[in-house]
MARMARVO-783334 format. One record per residue: residue number from 1; x, y, z of N, C-alpha, C in turn. Coordinates in nm, 3 decimals, m for minus. Layout:
N
[pt NUM,[X,Y,Z],[X,Y,Z],[X,Y,Z]] ...
This chain:
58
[pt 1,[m7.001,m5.804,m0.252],[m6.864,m5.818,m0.295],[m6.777,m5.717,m0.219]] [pt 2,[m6.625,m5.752,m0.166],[m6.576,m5.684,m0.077],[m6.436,m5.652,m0.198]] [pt 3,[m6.417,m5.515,m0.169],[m6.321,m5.434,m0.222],[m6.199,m5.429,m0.178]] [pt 4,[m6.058,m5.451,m0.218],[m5.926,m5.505,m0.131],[m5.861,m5.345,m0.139]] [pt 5,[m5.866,m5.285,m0.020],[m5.816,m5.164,0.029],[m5.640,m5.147,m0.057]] [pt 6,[m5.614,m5.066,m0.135],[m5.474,m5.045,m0.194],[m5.427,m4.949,m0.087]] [pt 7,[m5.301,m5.032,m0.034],[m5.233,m4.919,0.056],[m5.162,m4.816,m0.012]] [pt 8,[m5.192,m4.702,0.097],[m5.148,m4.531,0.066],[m5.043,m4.536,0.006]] [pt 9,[m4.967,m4.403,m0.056],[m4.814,m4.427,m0.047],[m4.779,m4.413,0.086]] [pt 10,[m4.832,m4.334,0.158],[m4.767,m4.286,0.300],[m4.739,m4.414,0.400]] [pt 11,[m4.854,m4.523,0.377],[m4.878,m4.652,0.456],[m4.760,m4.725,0.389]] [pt 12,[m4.741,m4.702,0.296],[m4.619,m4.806,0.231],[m4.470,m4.771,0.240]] [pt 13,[m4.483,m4.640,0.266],[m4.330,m4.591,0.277],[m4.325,m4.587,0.462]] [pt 14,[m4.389,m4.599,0.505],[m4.361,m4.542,0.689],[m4.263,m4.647,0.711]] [pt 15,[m4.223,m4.765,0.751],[m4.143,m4.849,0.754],[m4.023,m4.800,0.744]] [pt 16,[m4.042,m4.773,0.615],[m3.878,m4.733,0.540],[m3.821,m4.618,0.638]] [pt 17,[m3.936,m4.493,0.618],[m3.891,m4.366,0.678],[m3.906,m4.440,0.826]] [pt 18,[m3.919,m4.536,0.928],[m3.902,m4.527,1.040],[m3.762,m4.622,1.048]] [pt 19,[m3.704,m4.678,0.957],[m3.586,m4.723,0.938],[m3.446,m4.663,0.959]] [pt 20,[m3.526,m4.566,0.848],[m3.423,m4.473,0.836],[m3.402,m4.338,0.966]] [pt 21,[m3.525,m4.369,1.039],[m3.522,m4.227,1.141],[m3.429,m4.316,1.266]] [pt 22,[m3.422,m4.445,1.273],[m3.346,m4.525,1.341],[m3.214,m4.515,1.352]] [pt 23,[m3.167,m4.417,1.202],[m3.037,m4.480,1.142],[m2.949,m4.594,1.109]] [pt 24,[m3.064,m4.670,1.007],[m3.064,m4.737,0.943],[m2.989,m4.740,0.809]] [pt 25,[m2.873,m4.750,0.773],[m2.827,m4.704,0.642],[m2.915,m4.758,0.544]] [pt 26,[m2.975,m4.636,0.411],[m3.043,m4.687,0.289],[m2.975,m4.790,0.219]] [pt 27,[m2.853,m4.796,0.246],[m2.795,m4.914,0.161],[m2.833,m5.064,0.212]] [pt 28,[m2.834,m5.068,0.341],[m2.903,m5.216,0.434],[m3.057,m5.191,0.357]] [pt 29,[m3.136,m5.105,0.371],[m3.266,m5.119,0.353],[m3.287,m5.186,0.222]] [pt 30,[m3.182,m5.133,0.134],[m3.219,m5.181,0.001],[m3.177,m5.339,m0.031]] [pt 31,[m3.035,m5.370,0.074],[m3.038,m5.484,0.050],[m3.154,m5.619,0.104]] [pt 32,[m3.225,m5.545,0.206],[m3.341,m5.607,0.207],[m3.446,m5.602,0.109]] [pt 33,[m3.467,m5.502,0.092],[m3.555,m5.486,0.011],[m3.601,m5.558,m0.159]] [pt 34,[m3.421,m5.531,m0.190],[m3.349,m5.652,m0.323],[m3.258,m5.721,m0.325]] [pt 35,[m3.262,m5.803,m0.283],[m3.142,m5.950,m0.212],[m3.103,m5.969,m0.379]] [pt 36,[m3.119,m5.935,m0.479],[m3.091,m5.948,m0.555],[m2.957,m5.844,m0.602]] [pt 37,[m2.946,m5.791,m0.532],[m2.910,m5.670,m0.559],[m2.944,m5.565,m0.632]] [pt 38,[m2.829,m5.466,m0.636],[m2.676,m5.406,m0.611],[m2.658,m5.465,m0.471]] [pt 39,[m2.588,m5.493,m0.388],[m2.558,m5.528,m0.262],[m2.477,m5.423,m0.204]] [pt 40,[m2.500,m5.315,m0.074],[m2.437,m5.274,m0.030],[m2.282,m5.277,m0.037]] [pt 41,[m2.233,m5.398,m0.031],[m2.088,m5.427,m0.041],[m2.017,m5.346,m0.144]] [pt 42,[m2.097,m5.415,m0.265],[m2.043,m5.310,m0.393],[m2.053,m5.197,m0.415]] [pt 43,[m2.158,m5.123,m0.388],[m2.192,m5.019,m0.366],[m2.085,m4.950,m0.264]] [pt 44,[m2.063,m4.979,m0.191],[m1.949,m4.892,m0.106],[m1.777,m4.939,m0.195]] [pt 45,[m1.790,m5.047,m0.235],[m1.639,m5.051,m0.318],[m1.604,m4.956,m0.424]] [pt 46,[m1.755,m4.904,m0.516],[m1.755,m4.889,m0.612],[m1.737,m4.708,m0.561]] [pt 47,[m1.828,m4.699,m0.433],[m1.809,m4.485,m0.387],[m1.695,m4.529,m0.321]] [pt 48,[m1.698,m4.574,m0.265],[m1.527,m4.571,m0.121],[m1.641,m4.494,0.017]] [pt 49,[m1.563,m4.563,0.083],[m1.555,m4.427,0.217],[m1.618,m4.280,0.195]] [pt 50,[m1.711,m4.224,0.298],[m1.731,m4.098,0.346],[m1.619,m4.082,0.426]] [pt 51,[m1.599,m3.933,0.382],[m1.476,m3.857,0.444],[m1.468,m3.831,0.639]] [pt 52,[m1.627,m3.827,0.630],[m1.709,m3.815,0.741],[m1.763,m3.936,0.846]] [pt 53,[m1.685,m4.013,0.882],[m1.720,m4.137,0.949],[m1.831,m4.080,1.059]] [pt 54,[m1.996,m4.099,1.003],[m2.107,m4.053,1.049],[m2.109,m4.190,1.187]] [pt 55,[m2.101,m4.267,1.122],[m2.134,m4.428,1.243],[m2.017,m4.408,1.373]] [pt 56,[m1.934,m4.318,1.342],[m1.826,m4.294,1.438],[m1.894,m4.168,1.559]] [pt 57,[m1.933,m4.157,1.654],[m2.029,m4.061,1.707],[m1.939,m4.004,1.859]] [pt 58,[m1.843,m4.113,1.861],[m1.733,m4.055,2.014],[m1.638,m3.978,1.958]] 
């Protein structure tokens, strides 16, 4: 009888953390992650704007 290997946490999160080392906003990740939402969209209606336009880099 063969035993079904449970992946690590580390094996299950690398994705994410290589997403995010991409600069990937967590808010996209999550909307993949739950198409169900919260949906990014709202989520930024509901904080507003960073003061700090990070995606702005020139």
């Amino acid at each position: 009888m063969t035993q079904e290997k449970t992946p690590s946490a580390d094996s299950a999160t690398e994705p994410v953390m290589e997403m995010l080392s991409e600069h990937i906003p967590l808010s996209l990740i999550m909307d993949m992650a739950s198409p169900d939402g919260p949906h990014s969209a709202e989520l930024l209606a509901a904080e507003g704007l960073p003061d700090d336009e990070w995606w702005n880099q020139g």
